[in-house]
C-alpha positions in Angstrom: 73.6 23.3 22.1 72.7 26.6 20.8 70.4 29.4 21.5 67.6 30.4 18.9 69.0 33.2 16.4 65.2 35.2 16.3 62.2 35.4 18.6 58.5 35.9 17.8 57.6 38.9 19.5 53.7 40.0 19.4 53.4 43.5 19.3 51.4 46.2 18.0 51.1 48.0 14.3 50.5 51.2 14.5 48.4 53.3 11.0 46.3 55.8 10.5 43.3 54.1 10.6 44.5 50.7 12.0 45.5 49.4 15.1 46.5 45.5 15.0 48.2 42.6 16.7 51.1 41.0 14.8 53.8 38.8 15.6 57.1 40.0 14.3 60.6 37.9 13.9 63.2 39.5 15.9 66.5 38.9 16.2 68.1 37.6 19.3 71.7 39.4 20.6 73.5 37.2 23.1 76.9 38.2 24.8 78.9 35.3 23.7 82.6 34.9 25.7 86.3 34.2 24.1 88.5 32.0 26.0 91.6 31.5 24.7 93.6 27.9 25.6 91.0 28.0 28.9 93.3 30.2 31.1 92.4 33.7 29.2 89.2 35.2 28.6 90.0 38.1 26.0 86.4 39.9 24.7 82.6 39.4 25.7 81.3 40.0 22.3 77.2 40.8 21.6 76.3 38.6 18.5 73.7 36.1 17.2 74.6 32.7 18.3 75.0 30.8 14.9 78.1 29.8 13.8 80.1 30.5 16.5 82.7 28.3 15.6 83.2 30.4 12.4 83.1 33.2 14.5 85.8 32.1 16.6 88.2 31.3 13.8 87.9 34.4 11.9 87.6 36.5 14.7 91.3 35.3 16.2 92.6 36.0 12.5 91.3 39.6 12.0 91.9 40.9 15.2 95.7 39.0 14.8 95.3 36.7 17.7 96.8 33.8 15.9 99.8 34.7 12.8 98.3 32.1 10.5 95.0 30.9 10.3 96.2 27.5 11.1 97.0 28.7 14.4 93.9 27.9 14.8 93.4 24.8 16.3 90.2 24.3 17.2 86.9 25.3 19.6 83.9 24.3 21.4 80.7 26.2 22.5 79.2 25.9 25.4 75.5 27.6 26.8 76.2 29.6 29.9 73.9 31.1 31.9 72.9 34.3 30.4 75.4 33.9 27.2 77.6 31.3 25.0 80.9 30.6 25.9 83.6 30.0 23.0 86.4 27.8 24.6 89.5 28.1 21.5 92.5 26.7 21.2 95.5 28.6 19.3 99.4 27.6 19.3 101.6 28.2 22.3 103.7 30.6 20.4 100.5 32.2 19.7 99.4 32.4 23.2 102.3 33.5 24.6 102.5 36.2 22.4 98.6 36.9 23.7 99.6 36.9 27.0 102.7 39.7 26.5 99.9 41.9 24.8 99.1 42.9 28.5 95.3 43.7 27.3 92.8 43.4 29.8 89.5 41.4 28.8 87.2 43.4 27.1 83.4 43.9 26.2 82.4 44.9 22.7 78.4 46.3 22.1 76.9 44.7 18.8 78.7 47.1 16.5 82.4 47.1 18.1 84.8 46.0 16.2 87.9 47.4 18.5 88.0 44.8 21.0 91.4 44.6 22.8 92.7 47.6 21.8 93.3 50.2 24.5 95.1 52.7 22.8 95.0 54.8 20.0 98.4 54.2 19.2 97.2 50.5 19.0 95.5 50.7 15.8 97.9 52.2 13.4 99.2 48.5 12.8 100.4 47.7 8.9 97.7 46.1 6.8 99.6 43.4 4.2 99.7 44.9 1.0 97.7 42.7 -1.1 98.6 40.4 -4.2 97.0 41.7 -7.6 93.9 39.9 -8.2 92.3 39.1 -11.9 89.7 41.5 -13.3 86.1 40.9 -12.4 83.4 42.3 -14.4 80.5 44.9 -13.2 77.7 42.5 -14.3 79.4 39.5 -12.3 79.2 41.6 -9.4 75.8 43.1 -9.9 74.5 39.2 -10.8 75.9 38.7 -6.6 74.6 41.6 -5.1 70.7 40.8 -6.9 71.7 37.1 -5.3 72.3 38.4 -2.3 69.0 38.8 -0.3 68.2 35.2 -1.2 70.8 34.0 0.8 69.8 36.1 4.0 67.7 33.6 5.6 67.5 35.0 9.3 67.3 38.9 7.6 64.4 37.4 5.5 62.9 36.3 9.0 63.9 39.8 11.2 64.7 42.5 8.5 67.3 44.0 10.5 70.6 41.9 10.7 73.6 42.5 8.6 75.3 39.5 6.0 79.0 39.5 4.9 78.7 37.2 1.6 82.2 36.0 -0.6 81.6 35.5 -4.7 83.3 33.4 -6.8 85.0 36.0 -10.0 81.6 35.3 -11.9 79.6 36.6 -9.5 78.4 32.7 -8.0 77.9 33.5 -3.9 79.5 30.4 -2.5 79.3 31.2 1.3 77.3 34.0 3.4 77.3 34.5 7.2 74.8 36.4 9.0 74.8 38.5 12.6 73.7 41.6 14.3 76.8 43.0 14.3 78.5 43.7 10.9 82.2 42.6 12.1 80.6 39.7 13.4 79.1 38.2 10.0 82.8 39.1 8.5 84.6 37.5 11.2 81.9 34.4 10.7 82.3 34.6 6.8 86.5 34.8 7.5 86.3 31.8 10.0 84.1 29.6 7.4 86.5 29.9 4.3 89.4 29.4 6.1 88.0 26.7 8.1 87.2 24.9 4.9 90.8 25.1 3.5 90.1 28.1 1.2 91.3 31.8 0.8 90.2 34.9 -0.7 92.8 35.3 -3.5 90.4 34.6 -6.3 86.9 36.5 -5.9 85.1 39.5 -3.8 83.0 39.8 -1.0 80.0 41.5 -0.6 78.8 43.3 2.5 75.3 44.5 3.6 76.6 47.2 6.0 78.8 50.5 5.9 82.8 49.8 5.2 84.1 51.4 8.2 88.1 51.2 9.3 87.9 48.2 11.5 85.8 46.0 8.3 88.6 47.7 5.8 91.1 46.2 8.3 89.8 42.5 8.6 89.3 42.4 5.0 92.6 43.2 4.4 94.0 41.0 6.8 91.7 38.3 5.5 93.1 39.0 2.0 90.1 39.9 0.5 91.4 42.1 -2.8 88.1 43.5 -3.7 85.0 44.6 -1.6 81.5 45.3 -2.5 79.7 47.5 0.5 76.1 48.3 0.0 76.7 51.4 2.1 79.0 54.2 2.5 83.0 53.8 3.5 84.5 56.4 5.9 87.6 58.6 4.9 89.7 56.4 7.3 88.6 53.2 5.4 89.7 54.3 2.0 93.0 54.8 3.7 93.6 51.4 4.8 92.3 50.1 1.6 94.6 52.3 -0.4 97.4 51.0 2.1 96.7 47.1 1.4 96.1 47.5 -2.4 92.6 47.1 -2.2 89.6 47.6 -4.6 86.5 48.8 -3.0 83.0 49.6 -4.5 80.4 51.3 -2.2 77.2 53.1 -2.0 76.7 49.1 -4.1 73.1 48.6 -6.1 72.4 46.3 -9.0 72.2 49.3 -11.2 75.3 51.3 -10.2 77.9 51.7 -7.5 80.8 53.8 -7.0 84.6 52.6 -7.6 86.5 54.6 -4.7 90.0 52.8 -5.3 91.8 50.2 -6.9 90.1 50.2 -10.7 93.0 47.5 -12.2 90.6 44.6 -10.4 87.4 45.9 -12.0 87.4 44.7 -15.7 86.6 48.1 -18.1 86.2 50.2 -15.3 88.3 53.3 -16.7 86.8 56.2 -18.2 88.2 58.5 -20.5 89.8 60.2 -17.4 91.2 57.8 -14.9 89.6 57.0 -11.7 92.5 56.4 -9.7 93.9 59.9 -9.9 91.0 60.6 -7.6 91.1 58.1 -5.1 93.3 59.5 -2.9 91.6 60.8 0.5 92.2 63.9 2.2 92.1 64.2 5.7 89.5 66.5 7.0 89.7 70.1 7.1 92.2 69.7 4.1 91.1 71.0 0.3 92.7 70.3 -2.5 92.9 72.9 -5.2 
């Protein structure tokens, strides 16, 4: 059994001139419980409870839970009181490994996407350096992200929930995941494709949210080589993605976005002056003359 993704709240509009009743989809946030191999409860996540299992799977990838995503062996939701419980099942090398982490359990708000680390010294892990990819052409991805919001069902119904969406190299979405927390719809999106027997080597994927370090991180470890982000990356971001190889266009809309590294996957991206001599990112409080 699961929980209802949105709620039909009445409320009140609010104009000028106007004051009326409406009833308004909202989305629902539930806290939603990892259990690893039923003796260790590792995060308390806030997310919309749809495709948890996805969740799950993708979730003990990124965050490195489980070395392969075979690992993986399997997981059941349950409806607890006040929240969803994910019961999963990874290897015993995998869970031993878990255990010598010596991370307490954790709770991550809707937009965390640092659960079980404890330290900064925690998250200056390697990212794989990621294969070279084929070239995909700007009007495949611009033919994705105008196909986007036709695949956002529950944004359609509550205008206010993220989507993480992977695109076959001619621009064809083939799977989207939705959630109120961005690192939850990528860890759902992760979960699905590998769950289905496929990777990322071939394609991009396509994100409704900022690309912040922890999204530059799972994508990475995903192997995602190229990323579409409709908003802005941070500094720290680039970094990583400059770390694993990776190809990232942000600040994404159908009629222009901006190439911040990684032009050899983008099919006649080069200008007269090359865009990769400027991709490099400068810490702050550093110029370079």
């Amino acid at each position: 059994m699961t929980l209802p993704a949105a709620a039909r709240i009445d409320a009140l509009r609010l104009a000028a001139d106007d004051v009326r009743r409406v009833a308004l989809g909202v989305a629902e946030e539930v806290p939603v419980s990892l259990v690893f191999n039923e003796l260790h409860p590792y995060a308390v996540m806030m997310a919309s409870p749809l495709d948890l299992e996805d969740f799950a799977r993708g979730f003990a990838v990124t965050e490195r839970i489980v070395s392969t995503p075979g690992n993986f062996l399997g997981c059941e939701v349950h409806e607890v009181e006040n929240g969803m419980e994910i019961r999963a099942r990874i290897t015993g090398a995998d869970f031993s490994r878990l255990l010598h982490r010596g991370r307490r359990a954790m709770t991550g708000r809707t937009g965390c996407g640092l659960c079980g680390v404890d330290t900064i010294a925690a998250l200056e892990q390697p990212v794989p350096r990621l294969a070279q990819g084929g070239g995909v052409t700007l009007d495949a991805i611009r033919r994705a992200l105008a196909a986007l919001p036709g695949f956002q069902c529950l944004n359609a119904e509550t205008h206010m929930v993220h989507a993480a969406a992977w695109s076959l190299p001619d621009g064809e979405i083939v799977l989207v995941r939705e959630d109120v927390g961005r690192h939850n719809a990528l860890d759902k999106l992760i979960g699905a494709r590998f769950a289905a027997g496929r990777d990322f080597a071939e394609g991009f994927c396509l994100l409704t949210s900022r690309y912040s370090f922890e999204m530059a991180e799972k994508t990475a470890i995903a192997g995602m080589g190229l990323v579409v982000a409709v908003s802005a990356p941070t500094a720290r971001a680039l970094r990583v993605a400059e770390a694993a190889g990776q190809t990232v266009l942000a600040i994404a809309r159908t009629d222009s976005q901006i190439l911040f590294c990684g032009s050899d996957r983008i099919a006649a991206a080069r200008p007269a002056e090359d865009v990769s001599r400027g991709t490099s990112v400068e810490p702050a409080g550093q110029a370079t003359l």
